[in-house]
C-alpha positions as CSV (number, residue, x, y, z in Angstrom):
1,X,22.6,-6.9,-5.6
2,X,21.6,-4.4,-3.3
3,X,20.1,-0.7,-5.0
4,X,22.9,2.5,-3.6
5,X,21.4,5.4,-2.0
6,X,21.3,8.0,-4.6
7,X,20.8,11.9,-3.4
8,X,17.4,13.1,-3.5
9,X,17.1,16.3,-5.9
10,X,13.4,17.0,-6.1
11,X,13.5,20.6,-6.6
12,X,10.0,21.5,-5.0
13,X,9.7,21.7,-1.4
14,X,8.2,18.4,0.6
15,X,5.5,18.8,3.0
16,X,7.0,18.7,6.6
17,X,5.0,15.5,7.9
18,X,6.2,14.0,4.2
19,X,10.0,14.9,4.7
20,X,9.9,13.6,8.1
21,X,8.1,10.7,6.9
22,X,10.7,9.6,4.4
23,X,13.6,10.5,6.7
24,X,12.3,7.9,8.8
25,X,12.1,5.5,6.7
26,X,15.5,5.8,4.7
27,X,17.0,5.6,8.5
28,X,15.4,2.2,8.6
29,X,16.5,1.2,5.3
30,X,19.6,-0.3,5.4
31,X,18.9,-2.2,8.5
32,X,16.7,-3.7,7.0
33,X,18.5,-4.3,3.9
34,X,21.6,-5.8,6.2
35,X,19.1,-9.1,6.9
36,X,18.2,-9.1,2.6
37,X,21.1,-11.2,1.4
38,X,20.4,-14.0,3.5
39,X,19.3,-18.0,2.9
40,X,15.5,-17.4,1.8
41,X,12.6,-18.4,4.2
42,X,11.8,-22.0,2.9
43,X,15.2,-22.8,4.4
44,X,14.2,-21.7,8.3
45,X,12.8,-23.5,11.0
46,X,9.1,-22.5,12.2
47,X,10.6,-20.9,15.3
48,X,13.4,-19.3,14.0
49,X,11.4,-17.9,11.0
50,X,8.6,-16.4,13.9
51,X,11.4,-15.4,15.7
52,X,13.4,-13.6,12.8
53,X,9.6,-12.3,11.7
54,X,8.6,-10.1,15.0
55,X,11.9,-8.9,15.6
56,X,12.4,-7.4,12.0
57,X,8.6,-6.1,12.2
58,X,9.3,-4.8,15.8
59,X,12.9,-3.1,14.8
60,X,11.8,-1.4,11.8
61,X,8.2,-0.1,14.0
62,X,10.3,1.5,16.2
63,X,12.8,3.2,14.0
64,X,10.1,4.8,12.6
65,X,8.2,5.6,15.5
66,X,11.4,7.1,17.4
67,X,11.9,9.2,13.9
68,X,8.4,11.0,14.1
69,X,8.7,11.5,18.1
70,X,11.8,13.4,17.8
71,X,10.2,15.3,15.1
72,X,6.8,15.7,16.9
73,X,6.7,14.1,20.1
74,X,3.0,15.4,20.5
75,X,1.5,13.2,17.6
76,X,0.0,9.7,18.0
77,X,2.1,6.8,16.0
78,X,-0.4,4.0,15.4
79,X,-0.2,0.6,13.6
80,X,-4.0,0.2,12.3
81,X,-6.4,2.8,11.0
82,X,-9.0,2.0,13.9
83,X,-6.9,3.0,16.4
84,X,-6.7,6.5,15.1
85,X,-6.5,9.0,18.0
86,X,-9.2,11.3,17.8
87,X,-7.7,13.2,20.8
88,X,-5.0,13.9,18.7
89,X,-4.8,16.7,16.2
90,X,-2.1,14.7,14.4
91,X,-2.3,10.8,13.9
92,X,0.0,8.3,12.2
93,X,-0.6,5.3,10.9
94,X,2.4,2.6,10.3
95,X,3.2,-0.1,8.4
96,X,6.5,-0.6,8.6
97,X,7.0,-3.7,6.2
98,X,4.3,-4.5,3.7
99,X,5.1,-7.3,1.9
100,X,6.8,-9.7,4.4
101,X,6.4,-12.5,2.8
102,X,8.5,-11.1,-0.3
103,X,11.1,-10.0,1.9
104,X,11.6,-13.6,3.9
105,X,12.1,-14.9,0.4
106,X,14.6,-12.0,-0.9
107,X,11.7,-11.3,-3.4
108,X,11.7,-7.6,-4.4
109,X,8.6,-5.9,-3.5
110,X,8.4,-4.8,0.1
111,X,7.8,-1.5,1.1
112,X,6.8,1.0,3.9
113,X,3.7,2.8,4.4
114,X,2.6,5.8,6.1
115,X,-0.4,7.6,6.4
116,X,-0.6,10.8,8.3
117,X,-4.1,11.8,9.6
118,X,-5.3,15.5,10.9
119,X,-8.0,16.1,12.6
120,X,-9.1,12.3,11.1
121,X,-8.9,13.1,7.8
122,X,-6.1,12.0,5.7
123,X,-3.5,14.2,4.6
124,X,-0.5,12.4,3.6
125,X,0.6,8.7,1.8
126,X,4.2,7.6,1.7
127,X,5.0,4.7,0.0
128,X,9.0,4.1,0.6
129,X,10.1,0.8,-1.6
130,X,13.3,0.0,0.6
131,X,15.0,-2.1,-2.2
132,X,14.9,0.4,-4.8
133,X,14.9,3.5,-2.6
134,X,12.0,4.7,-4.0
135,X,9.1,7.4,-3.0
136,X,5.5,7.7,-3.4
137,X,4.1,10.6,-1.9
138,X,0.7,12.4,-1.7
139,X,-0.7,15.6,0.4
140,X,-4.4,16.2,0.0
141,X,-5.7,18.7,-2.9
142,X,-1.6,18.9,-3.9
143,X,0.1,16.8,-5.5
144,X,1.0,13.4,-5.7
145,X,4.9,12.2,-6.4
146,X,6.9,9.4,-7.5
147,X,10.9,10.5,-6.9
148,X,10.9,13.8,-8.6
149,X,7.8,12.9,-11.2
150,X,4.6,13.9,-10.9
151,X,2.4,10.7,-10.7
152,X,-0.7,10.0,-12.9
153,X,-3.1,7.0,-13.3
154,X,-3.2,5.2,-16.6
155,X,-5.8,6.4,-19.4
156,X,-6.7,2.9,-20.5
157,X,-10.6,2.8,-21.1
158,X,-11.4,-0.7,-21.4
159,X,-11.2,-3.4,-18.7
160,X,-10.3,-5.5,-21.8
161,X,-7.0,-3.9,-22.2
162,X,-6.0,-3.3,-18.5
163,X,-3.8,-5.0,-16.0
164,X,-5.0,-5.6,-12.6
165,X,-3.4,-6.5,-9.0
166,X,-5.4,-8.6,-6.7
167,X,-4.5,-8.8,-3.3
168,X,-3.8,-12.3,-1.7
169,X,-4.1,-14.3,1.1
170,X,-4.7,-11.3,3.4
171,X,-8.5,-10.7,1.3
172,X,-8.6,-14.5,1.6
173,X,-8.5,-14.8,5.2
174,X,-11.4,-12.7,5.8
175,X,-13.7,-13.8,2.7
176,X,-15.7,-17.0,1.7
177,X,-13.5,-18.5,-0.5
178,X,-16.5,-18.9,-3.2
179,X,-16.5,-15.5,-3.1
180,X,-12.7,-15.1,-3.9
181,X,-12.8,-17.6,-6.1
182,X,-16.0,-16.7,-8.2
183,X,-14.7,-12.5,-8.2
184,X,-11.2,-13.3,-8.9
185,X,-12.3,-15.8,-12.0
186,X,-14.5,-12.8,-13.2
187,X,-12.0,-10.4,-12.9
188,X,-9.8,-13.0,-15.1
189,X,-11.6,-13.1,-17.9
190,X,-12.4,-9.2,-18.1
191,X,-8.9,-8.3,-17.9
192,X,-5.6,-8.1,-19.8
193,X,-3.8,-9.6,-17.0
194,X,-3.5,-9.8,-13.4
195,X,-1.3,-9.6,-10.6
196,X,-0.7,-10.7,-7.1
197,X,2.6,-9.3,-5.8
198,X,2.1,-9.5,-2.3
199,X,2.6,-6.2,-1.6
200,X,-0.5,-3.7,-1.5
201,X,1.3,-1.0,-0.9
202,X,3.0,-1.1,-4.1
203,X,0.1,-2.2,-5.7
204,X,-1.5,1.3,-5.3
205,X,1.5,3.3,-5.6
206,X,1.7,1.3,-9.1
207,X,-1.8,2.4,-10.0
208,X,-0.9,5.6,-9.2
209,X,2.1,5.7,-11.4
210,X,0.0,4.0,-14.4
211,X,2.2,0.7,-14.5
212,X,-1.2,-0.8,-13.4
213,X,-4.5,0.5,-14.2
214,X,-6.2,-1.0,-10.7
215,X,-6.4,-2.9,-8.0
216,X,-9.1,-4.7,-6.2
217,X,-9.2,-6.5,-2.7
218,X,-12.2,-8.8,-2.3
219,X,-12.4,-8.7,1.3
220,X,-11.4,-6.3,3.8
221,X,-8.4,-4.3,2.3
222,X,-4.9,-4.8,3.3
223,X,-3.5,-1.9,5.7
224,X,-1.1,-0.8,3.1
225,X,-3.9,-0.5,0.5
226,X,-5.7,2.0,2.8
227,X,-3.0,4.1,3.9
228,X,-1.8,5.1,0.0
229,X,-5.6,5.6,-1.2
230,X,-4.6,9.1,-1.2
231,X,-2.2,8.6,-4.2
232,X,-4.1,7.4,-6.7
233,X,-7.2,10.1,-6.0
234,X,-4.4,12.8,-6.0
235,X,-3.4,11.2,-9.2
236,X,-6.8,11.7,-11.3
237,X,-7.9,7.8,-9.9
238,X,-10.7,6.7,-7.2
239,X,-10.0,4.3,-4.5
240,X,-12.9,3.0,-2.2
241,X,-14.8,0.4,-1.3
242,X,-17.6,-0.3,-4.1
243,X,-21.3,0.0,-2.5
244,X,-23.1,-3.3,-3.9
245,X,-25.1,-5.9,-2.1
246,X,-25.5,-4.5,1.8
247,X,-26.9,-8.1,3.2
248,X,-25.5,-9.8,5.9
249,X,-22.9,-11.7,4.0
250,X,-21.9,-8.7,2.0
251,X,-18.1,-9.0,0.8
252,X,-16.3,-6.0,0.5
253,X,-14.7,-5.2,-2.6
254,X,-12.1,-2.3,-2.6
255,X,-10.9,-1.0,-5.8
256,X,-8.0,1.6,-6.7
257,X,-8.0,2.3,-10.4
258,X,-8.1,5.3,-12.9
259,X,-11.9,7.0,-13.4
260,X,-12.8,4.7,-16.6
261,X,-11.6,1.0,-14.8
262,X,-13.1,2.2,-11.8
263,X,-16.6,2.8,-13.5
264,X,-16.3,-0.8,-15.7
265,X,-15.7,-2.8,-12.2
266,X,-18.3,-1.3,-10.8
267,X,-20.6,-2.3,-13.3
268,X,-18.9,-5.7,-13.6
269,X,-19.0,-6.5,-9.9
270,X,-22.4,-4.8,-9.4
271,X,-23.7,-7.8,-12.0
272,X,-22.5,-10.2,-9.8
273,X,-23.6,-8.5,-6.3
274,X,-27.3,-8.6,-7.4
């Protein structure tokens, strides 16, 4: 059943870029939402699902895009964090549906993410979950939001006692699978739990909320991982890429979590890097 619209009533005044930002994406909402309640993926043809695939993708990019240009027709809208415009004195960086794979399914999680650069530095993380109608945001030495809360990281001190998200198959692709394998099976037996839910996006925003206490991509992180870092350091966490082993065949490991995970999976990777 699909989640109503329900007024938004935050009380403190949103960033510009941020208002804007979440405008654009409520717009793009419900046609998304139209395409939800629908006979999963596993039921379509390879063509048809490619088909179905770019034009969702391509739809929702440029809702969003035609949202911020009519807003600011002098920013740059981008769709990776390379191609940030250093001409520009405002950048954005889109992804318009994180967690694909969950949406082809009618799975839950699947979200938006926007990051909003000045001067190539970021300022702003949006996370928009378009099922719930939910919002993550984040400006730079501010605040950081979930709907009208105030977001913070978990305290949980021991990796013992924590729950941790691991990205998927978008680590995988880029990493030796001995390397997944052997990280993800250490991070197993240190942790309470973990979690793939195939959005990174959420993830993050989930670390900043303190439902999770971290999340780690071994490999390259996803998009949506990079573009809401900013909420979980605006919420007392860290989120970078760990410095271990520099060799040739070094595999990046990017972890979000609150100060005391952080430090134990740096220490617990850093065994394993030497």
């Amino acid at each position: 059943m699909l989640a109503f619209a329900r007024p938004y009533t935050r009380t403190l005044p949103l960033e510009p870029f941020v208002r804007i930002a979440l405008r654009a994406a409520r717009k793009s909402r419900w046609q998304l939402l139209n395409t939800y309640d629908r006979p999963p993926a596993s039921r379509m043809g390879q063509h048809a699902l490619q088909t179905f695939v770019n034009g969702t993708r391509n739809r929702l990019l440029r809702s969003l895009q035609t949202a911020i240009h009519d807003a600011y027709p002098e920013h740059a809208v981008r769709t990776s964090v390379d191609d940030v415009d250093q001409n520009s004195e405002v950048s954005w960086v889109i992804q318009p549906l994180d967690g694909i794979s969950n949406f082809l399914r009618s799975l839950d999680d699947f979200c938006a993410s926007v990051a909003i650069y000045e001067h190539d530095e970021l300022q702003h993380s949006i996370v928009y979950h378009y099922l719930q109608d939910d919002e993550y945001f984040a400006t730079r030495e501010l605040e950081a939001m979930f709907n009208r809360n105030r977001l913070r990281v978990s305290s949980i001190g021991s990796l013992g006692q924590s729950v941790i998200a691991v990205s998927g198959s978008s680590s995988m692709s880029r990493t030796p699978k001995s390397d997944f394998h052997e990280l993800n099976a250490l991070l197993s037996s240190a942790a309470q739990g973990i979690r793939v839910s195939g959005s990174a996006g959420m993830d993050v925003a989930r670390v900043a909320q303190g439902k999770l206490d971290a999340f780690v991509s071994i490999g390259t992180p996803p998009l949506a991982a990079q573009l809401a870092s900013l909420l979980v350091t605006e919420s007392g966490g860290f989120a970078r890429c760990l410095e271990l082993d520099q060799s040739e065949d070094y595999t990046p490991i990017y972890v979000a979590a609150n100060p005391r995970i952080h430090s134990e999976l740096q220490n617990l990777f850093g065994q394993t890097a030497t």
